[in-house]
Every structure is written in C-alpha cells, then in structure tokens.
N, C-alpha and C positions, 0 to 999 in steps of 0.2 A: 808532449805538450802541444796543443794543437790549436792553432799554429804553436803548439806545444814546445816537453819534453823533454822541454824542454821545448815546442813546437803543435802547428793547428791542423784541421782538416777542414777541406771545403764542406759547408753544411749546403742541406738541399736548398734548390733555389727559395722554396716555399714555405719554407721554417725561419723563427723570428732568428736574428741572433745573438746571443748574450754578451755584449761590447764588453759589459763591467767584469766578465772574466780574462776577455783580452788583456785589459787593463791590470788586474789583478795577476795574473801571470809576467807582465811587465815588472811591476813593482816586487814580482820574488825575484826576476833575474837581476834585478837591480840591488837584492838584499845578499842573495850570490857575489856581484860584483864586491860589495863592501864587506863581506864576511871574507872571501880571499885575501882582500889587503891585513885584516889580523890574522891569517894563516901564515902570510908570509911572515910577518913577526912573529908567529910562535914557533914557525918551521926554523926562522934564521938563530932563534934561542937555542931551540934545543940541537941545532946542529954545531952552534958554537959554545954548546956545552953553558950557555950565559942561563938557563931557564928549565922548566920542565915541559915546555912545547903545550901549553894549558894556552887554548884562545880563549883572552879574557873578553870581547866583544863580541855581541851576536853571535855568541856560545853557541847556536841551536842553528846558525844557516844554512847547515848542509842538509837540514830535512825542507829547505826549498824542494829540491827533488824528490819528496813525498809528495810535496803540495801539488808539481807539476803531475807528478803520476796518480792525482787523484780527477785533476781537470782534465788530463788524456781520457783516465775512462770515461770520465761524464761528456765530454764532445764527441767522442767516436760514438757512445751509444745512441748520445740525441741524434747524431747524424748520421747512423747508419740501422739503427737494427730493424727501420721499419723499409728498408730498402731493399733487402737481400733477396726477395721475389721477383726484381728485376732489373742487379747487379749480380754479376759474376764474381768469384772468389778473385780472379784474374783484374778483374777491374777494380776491387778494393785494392788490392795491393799495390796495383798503378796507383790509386790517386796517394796511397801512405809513401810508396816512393817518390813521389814526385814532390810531395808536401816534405819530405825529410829530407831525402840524400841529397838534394844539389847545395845545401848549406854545409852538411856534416863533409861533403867534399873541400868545398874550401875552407871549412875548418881544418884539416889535415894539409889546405896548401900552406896557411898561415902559420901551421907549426911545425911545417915541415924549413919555411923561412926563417921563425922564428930561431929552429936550432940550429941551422946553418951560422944564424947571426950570431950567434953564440958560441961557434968552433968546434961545433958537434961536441960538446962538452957534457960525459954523465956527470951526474954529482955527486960523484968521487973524484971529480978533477981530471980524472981518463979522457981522450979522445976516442970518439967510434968512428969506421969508416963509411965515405959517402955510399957505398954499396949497401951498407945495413939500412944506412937514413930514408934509401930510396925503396928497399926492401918495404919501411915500416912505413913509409907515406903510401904504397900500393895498398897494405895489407889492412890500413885503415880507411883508404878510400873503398874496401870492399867490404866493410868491419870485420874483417878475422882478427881477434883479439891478440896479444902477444903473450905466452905463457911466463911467469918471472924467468931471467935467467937465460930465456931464449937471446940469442945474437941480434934482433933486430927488436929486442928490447931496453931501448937507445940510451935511457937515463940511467937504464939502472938500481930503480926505485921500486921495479914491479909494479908499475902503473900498465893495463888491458892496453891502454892505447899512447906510449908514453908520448907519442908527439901532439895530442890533445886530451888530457885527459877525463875531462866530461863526455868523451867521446861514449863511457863506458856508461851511460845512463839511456842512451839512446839503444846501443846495444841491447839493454833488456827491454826498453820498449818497444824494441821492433820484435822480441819473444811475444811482449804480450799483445802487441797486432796479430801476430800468425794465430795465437793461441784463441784470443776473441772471431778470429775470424772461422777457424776449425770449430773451434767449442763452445764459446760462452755467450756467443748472439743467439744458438740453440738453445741456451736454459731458461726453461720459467724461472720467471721472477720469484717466487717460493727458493729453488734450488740457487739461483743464482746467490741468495739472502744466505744460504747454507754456504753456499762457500763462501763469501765473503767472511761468515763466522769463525768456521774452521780454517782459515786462511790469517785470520786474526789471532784465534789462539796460539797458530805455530808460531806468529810473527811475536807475542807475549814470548814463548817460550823462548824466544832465539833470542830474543833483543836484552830482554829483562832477565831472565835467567844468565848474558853474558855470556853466551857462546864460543861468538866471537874473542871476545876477552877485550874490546874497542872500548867497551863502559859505555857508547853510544851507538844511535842505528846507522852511522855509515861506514858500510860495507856495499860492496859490490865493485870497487874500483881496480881490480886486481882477479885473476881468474882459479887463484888456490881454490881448495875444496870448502873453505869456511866461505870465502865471500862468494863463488856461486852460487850456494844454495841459500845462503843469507842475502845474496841480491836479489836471487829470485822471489823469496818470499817480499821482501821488499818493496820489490815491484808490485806484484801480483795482490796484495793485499789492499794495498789504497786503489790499483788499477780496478779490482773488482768493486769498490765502494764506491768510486765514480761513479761507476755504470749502474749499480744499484740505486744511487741518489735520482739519477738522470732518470729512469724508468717507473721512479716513483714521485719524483718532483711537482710538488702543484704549486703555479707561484702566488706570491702574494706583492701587493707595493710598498717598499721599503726603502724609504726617504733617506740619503746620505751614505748607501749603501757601499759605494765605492770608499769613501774616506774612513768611514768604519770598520772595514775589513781590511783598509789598509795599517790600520792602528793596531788589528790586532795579532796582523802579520810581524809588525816591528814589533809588538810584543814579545811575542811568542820566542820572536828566535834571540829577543836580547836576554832572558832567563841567566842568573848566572849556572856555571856548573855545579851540578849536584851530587855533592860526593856519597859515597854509599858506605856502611856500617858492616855489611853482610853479603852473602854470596849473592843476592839481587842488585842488579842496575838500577842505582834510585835515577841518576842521567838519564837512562832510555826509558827508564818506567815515563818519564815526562814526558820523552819525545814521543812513547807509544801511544799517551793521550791526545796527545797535540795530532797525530795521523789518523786515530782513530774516532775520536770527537771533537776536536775545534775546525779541523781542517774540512771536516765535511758540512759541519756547521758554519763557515766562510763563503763555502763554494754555493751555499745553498742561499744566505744571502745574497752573493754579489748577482746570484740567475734572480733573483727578488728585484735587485734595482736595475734603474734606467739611469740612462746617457740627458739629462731634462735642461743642462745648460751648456753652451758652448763650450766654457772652463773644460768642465768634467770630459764633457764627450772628444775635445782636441788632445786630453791627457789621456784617456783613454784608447786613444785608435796609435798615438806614436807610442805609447807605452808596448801593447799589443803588439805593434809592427816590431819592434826591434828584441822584443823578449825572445826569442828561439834564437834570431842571430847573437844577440847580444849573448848570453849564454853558451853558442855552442865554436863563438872565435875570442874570446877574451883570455882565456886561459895560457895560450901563448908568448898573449901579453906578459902574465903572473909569471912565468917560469921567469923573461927577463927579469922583472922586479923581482922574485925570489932571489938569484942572485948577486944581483946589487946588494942588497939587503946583508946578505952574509958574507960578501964581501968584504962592506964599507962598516958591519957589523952596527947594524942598525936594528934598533926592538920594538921603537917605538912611532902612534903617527904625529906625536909633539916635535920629533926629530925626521920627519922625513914627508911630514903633511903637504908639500910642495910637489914631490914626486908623485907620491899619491894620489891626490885631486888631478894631476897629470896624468896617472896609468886611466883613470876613470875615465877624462874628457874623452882621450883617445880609444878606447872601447867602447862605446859609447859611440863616437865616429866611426870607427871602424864598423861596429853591426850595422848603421844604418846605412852606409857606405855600401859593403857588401850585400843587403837589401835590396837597394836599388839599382845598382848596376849590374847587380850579377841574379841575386836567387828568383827576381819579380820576374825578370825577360825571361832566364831559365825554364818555370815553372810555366810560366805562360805558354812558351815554345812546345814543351814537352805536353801540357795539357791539350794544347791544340791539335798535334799531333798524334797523343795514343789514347786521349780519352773521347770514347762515344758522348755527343749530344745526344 
C-alpha cells in the first residue's frame, strides 16, 4: 500500500503525485477499522455458540486488502519502472524497506504489549510462556511467518503472525516487491496484459470455484497449503493490475473524484452476503468483480481527480498519512476488544456502541501517534543514511 499495503513509496522528485489515492487508501483502512468491529461480533457469536459467525456489516471489508494491493502496483509502477537504468535492485529494496518495515516493526511491538496485557492468553483460555511471546515478536519483526501449531504460534488460531495479524498481508507484499523487481518491470506491457489475464483466471478459478471452501476471497492469513497459494494469487492478481492501469493510464479531469469513489468503496463492501445454490461462490463471484472491475475502475478515477479545495485536500493528506499505520497497529487493539466481547458476551454495536466508537478514537490516535513520533523520524533517519541522492 504505498504509503500503502497496506503502505506508499517515495515517488520521483519530478512526477506529479496522486493525493486522491492517498486519500482513498485512508478511507479503506478506515473501512478495515469498522468491518473488524463486526468481526468481532461475529467471531464472539460463533465462539459462544450464540450465531453462525456470518458478518452482517460491510460484509465485503476484508477485500480492502485487494483494493490496497491494486494501489501498490499502480504506485510502485508510476514510481519506478522508468527508473531502473539508474537504480540498483539494491536500492529499490532500500527505499521498500525503509517505506515498510519501521511500521510493521512496531506493529509487532504493539502486539507484542497487547498480549502481554492480556496474560499471554490463546483463545482457548491456555497460557503461553514469555519465551514463546518473545520468540514470536522476533520472528515477526523479521516476517518469518508461524506455521499453525508451531509453539510460538501464541493464540492458537493459526493466524502467520498471531501477534498482529494483518501482518500477513504485507508478507505477500513484500513477494510481490521482490517478484516486480526480478520480473515484472522487465515485461512489455502486451505480456504484462497476459499475465495479468492468466493471473485472473486462476484467481476465478480459486475463488469462485471455492477452493478454499471460505465462500469468500480471504485467504492468505495462515500459511497451510490452501491459503498460500490462494494468498498468493490474491496478491499478485490485483498487484499485476495496478501496474497495468499505471502503465496505461492517461488522465482526464474528474470533478468530485475523491467523494465518489469514496461512495463507492462504502458501497461495495456494504453488499450483503451472497449465498450460493451450487458448487460456485456467488460471495466471491462478487468480490472477484469488485477486484477485477470496480476496483481498478476507482483507482483510475481517484489518478483523474485533484485535491482543488482546502476541505478535500486537508482530508486527503491525514487520511493518506495514517492509512499504513492505521492499518498495520490496530489490530492489537481488536484482539482486546475481541475478548471483551466474548467475555461480557456481547453481539451487538446497539449494546456495546460506546466501547466501539472508543476502540476507533484510540486507533485512530494510536496510528497517528506512532507516525509521528516514531515511522516520520525513522524513515527519515534511515533514508538519509542509506539512500543515494
């Protein structure tokens, strides 16, 4: 996500830059934010046996992290592929680490706090010992995934990185930095078009065919053999569409550009769920549209419009700014709120709208918090230090 991905990338000094997608990347981790809070009432249902664990709200927000991996490719291509005759492979990957890892690190210090606060509690009610918790804060400070089942897979749930676990999204985005930077800046635009197609149809077959057996496209958050090669296409299918849009993009001026794609973001993901009849996924068949034609038809709008009032352009640069952090330290948060929730056996936000709009404010503070005092100086520091002027 760049400042994508969940997170962005420095674009060249001399390229315009497209605010209204900062902006618009804001507004999905913010649609993130609120689709967790009905997670956690579906998760506390069906763990207290009260429901069948069906989110009735923004049914559709976890293909945020489609949307984000379709704005990674279209930023990295704008901002790199006409560069690579006088960047080094070495010096991409500086600028992607330094724009990624100093967040995704204190994402793991946060949830490394968070499950301490918690009593190192899986959820199954078990204790794990401080030795594992410190095990899995290293191993996700270096993203080494945790395989289910392994001892320093803390909660117990089979979550890649159980002490944050959106951590696993970034994970495959940093497959497809290595892979764009080896492979796919090398392809004509004709081939890059091929893959993007054939990349499409395996993602048809794996999603809509029900593979997984999820009835929906998220998968990747767990390292079995289903959601690897289901993340990975995941990834790589909207990531190659990015970079296709970007490559072919000519813009036009389109008045109100931000607000309209912010409408049709809340749309998309308020959909309810769609049950199916037959061995196809009518759910993913939806969400495989939504990735493969609305999403790239948003992203192609909001490169259309401009920042032309104060309003838009001050919502758009805080939106931007906190959309990677926001996203990649909140989740910490949830885990508390999840248990509360099944605690106090709670399902609903009519019964708990106070905690709620409270887990928000303070995520919310918290990314922009950890922004400023920690990822701006960070990034700074370290750019000054290992990147060539």
């Amino acid at each position: 996500m760049q400042k994508t991905t969940l997170s962005s990338v420095h674009f060249a000094d001399t390229k315009p830059h497209y605010e209204l997608l900062d902006g618009l990347r804001g507004v999905a981790a913010l649609l993130v934010l609120w689709y967790h809070i009905f997670e956690g009432f579906a998760f506390a249902q069906a763990t207290n046996g009260a429901g069948d664990g069906l989110i009735t709200t923004l049914n559709h927000g976890h293909i945020a992290v489609d949307f984000f991996f379709i704005l990674s490719g279209f930023v990295i291509s704008y901002a790199y592929d006409d560069r690579w005759g006088k960047m080094s492979l070495g010096n991409f990957f500086k600028r992607r680490l330094i724009r990624l890892h100093p967040m995704l690190v204190m994402g793991a210090v946060i949830g490394t706090a968070a499950f301490l606060f918690e009593g190192c509690k899986q959820w199954d009610g078990t204790t794990t010992s401080t030795s594992r918790v410190i095990i899995a804060t290293l191993l996700t400070m270096l993203m080494i995934p945790a395989l289910p089942g392994a001892p320093h897979e803390v909660r117990g749930n089979g979550e890649m990185f159980p002490l944050n676990g959106p951590t696993w999204s970034l994970w495959f985005e940093y497959i497809g930095n290595i892979l764009y930077a080896l492979i796919i800046h090398r392809l004509p635009t004709k081939t890059l078009a091929l893959l993007a197609v054939a990349l499409g149809a395996a993602h048809a077959w794996f999603f809509v065919g029900n593979i997984s057996g999820y009835d929906m496209v998220g998968v990747g958050w767990t390292i079995d053999e289903v959601n690897f090669w289901g993340g990975l296409v995941r990834m790589l299918f909207p990531f190659t569409v990015g970079m296709l849009l970007a490559r072919t993009f000519k813009p036009r001026i389109i008045k109100g550009a931000f607000w309209i794609c912010t409408l049709l973001l809340v749309a998309a993901f308020s959909v309810p769920y769609i049950a199916s009849t037959g061995k196809a996924s009518l759910n993913s068949l939806y969400e495989f549209l939504c990735i493969a034609l609305l999403f790239p038809a948003i992203v192609w709008v909001g490169a259309c419009g401009s920042c032309n009032d104060n309003v838009t352009g001050r919502v758009n640069k805080f939106l931007g700014d906190i959309s990677y952090p926001l996203y990649i330290v909140h989740y910490p948060i949830m885990y508390i709120f999840y248990k509360w929730l099944i605690k106090e056996e709670l399902y609903t936000l009519g019964e708990t709208w106070g905690v709620s709009i409270t887990v928000i404010i303070v995520s919310i503070l918290l990314a922009y918090a950890c922004l400023k005092l920690y990822d701006e100086p960070v990034r700074r520091y370290l750019a000054n230090k290992f990147l060539k002027r």
